[in-house]
Steps between C-alpha positions, in 0.01 A plus 500: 500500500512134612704267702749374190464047524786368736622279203624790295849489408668824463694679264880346463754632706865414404694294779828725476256794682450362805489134681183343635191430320233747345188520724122418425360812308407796706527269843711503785805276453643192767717667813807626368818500639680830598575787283862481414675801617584609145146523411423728797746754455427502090179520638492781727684718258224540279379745743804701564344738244215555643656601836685792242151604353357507895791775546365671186159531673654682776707745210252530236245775635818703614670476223198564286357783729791661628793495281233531147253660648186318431202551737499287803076395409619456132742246609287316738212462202789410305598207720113392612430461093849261506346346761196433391636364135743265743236340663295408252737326345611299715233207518535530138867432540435231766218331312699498171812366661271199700370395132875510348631228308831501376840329508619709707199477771191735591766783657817490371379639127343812676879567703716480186261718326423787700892571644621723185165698515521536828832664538429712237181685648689495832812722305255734316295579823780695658569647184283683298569692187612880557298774451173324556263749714295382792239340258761344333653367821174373629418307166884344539455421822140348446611314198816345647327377842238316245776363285698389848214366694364283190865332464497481845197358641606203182809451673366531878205253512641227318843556691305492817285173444788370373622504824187338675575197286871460550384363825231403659622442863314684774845634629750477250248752338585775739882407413434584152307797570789656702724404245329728268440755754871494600566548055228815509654677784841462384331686147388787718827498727707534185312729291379715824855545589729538231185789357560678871868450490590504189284654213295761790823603649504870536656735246623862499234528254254295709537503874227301539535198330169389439433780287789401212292338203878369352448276785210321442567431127853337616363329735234354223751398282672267794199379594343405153791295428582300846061424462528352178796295563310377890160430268703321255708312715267346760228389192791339386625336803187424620411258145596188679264502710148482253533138449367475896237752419110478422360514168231703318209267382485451106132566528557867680668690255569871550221628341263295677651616851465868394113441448505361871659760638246641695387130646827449605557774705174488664534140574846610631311780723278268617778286725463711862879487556567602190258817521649601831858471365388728219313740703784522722740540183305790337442716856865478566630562099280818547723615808811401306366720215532780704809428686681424185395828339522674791877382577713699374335842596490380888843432534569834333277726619331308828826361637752797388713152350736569206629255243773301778286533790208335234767217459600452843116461538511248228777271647305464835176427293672222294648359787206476698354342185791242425546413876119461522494330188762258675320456838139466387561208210687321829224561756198444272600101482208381715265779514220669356574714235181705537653598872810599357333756256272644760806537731729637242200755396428605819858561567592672182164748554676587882831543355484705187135680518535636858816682511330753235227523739710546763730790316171717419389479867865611624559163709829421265839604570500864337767555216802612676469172733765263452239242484246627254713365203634151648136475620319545180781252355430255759135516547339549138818328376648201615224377759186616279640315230656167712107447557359571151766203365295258689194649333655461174597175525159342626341695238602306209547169662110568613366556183695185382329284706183650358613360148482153668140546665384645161567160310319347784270677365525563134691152412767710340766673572425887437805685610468773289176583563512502869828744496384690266127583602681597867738730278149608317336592809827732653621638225130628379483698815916582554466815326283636685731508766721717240251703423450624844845555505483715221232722630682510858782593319301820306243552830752607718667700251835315486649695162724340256874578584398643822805430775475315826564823694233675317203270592322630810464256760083522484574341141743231573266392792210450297736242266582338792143453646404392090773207562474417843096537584423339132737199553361437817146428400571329202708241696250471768221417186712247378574326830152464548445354188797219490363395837231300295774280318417171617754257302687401798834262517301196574176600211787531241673156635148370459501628139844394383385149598237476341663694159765217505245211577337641196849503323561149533147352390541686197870347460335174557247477274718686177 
């Protein structure tokens, strides 16, 4: 691919979408004023489903292991081969959306599209057909995560470079980004709850909750719906603003990009902050593989925590995340956002990872302490998570600013291809994080159905080493690697200059 001629006009946009003019093809457009408030919220609830299908990841090997009792390892392989699938396509999703051209923009066609399917695959994941044996299961399971990931990763890396073009200010960037951290949590608040409260509730039929399979389909069917209508609603909301967004080249049409695809991502690879970031993205994904998958079976069998202890645990987690969410996007203004992330890392490793440590070595509060259970709130809880919102918030804004140095670069704006070669390079390597959870699972001979009280404590101490000891090095891999990310706040003042000098001598001489 080539740099498409600064005189290209782009496709027409009708005025009634969105004020402002349409911007040079594929280049950066002139400073823009704030987002409007509207915008951001419309925005940020694009992701409120995908804080629900983060939940899911925490459910799914349960639900699929325990309650319809297919193989811990069989799972895991199920959701490495999802993975896998996932992250190849998403460059192809990113590089397809960058060479877009339609009326209604390179991203927009991509969110109306994919919010039906994906609803759809989200309902008929939690429930399969009865009567279907454990092969049968396994193929389901298989063959809806493919389905679901494909619609997804079409929705997710357009939605997200969307977002890195809504604005292109070094700290109203971070604002944006918490906005549509603040939209995800609330997802997994609402759909982590109400399942706990509500559909897992026990029964004289099923004391433990988490074992009801009635439970999980209701809660699908609630879930399916309220995603469609958040998919729906923010493309829709969000229309007004593609008039103020870049262009795909005429000369760069889809088919072209796809051919590319490998050049792009390499000469993506090939910016050093942009390696570290993805280094540091795929090491700590890998951790987060196995926490997620690993979740649910801690706080039942490690922790001795039923369904309302498990959402007492959840309240102080979401509040350390909305509080932190609160604090960090008002203390970043002014500093470096790599700091923040190392801090909030470092911090979130101390917090969460160690108490499991600590339980196995018999330096936490033992069971009948009336600290152990406000402690484990507290600690892997509300303060764990109070520190990871900071994390979460530089994350996005930093690979934002990497969508700026990249036209540097490039002399284009490629989006799409930066978000979703850094969703590539996690997501191929995520599942193996659930696949040693799967193998933990059978290893230490956890059976499916087997109760809390049942599981000897040689067993649930080896889960808790597989969480706490794994975590721990995978963070510490990833904080070494994000300490090469050299794009500070004056290097991308530097660039944004220079982007909007560039801006304006095109301007000039159309």
């Amino acid at each position: 691919m080539h740099d498409p001629p600064a005189s290209e006009s782009g496709p027409h946009v009708p005025r009634h979408l969105g004020r402002g003019r349409l911007t040079q093809p594929g280049v950066s457009t002139p400073p823009a004023e704030p987002v409007p408030r509207t915008i951001r919220l419309w925005y940020g609830l694009g992701s409120l489903p995908g804080g629900v299908g983060a939940t899911t990841a925490t459910f799914l090997v349960f639900y699929y292991n325990q309650v319809l009792g297919v193989p811990g390892a069989q799972i895991g392989f199920a959701l490495l081969v999802a993975s896998v699938f996932d992250a190849v396509t998403d460059p192809l999703a990113g590089v397809l959306s960058d060479a877009t051209r339609s009326r209604l923009g390179r991203r927009h066609p991509y969110l109306f599209a994919t919010a039906v399917p994906i609803a759809i695959s989200f309902y008929a994941l939690w429930a399969p057909p009865a009567g279907l044996g454990n092969d049968g299961l396994l193929a389901w399971l298989v063959a809806l995560l493919l389905l679901g990931r494909l619609f997804g990763t079409f929705y997710s890396v357009p939605y997200l470079a969307l977002g890195a073009e809504i604005t292109k200010d070094y700290e109203e960037r971070s604002s944006l980004t918490a906005t549509r951290s603040i939209f995800s949590n609330v997802g997994r608040a609402a759909s982590g709850g109400l399942l706990l409260l509500v559909f897992l509730r026990p029964t004289p039929e099923f004391e433990n909750g988490q074992m009801n399979p009635e439970g999980y389909h209701h809660f699908a069917i609630l879930f399916s719906g309220i995603a469609l209508v958040a998919l729906v609603a923010s493309a829709w909301k969000t229309r007004h603003a593609i008039a103020n967004l870049s262009v795909a080249a005429r000369d760069a049409p889809a088919i072209s990009a796809l051919r590319g695809l490998v050049g792009e991502i390499s000469s993506a690879i090939r910016l050093k902050a942009f390696r570290a970031f993805l280094l540091c993205s795929v090491s700590k994904h890998i951790g987060w593989g196995v926490s997620d998958a690993l979740g649910l079976y801690m706080a039942t069998y490690f922790w001795h925590v039923g369904t309302e202890g498990l959402f007492i645990w959840g309240v102080g987690m979401f509040s350390g995340l909305f509080l932190g969410f609160s604090f960090w996007r008002r203390h970043a203004v002014g500093r470096e956002k790599k700091t923040i992330y190392i801090l909030g890392t470092v911090l979130y490793l101390t917090f969460f990872c160690l108490p499991y440590v600590m339980k196995v070595a018999g330096l936490w509060p033992g069971q009948d302490s009336p600290l152990y259970f406000p402690l484990y709130v507290f600690v892997t809880g509300f303060l764990a998570h109070f520190f990871q919102a900071g994390t979460s918030i530089m994350g996005g804004s930093m690979l934002g600013d990497l969508t700026d140095l990249d036209e540097l670069e490039q002399g284009r704006r490629r989006e799409g291809v930066l978000f979703g070669a850094e969703s590539f390079g996690w997501k191929a390597l995520v599942g193996i994080g659930s696949l040693i959870a799967g193998f933990t699972v059978d290893l230490v001979g956890l059976e499916p159905g087997m109760a809390p009280e049942d599981v000897p404590v040689e067993l649930s101490n080896l889960l808790g080493l597989a969480q706490g000891g794994v975590m721990t090095v995978l963070m510490v891999v990833a904080l070494i690697f994000i300490r090469q990310y050299d794009l500070t706040r004056a290097r991308h003042r530097e660039v944004r200059d220079t982007l909007e000098a560039r801006a304006r001598e095109n301007r000039e001489s159309t």
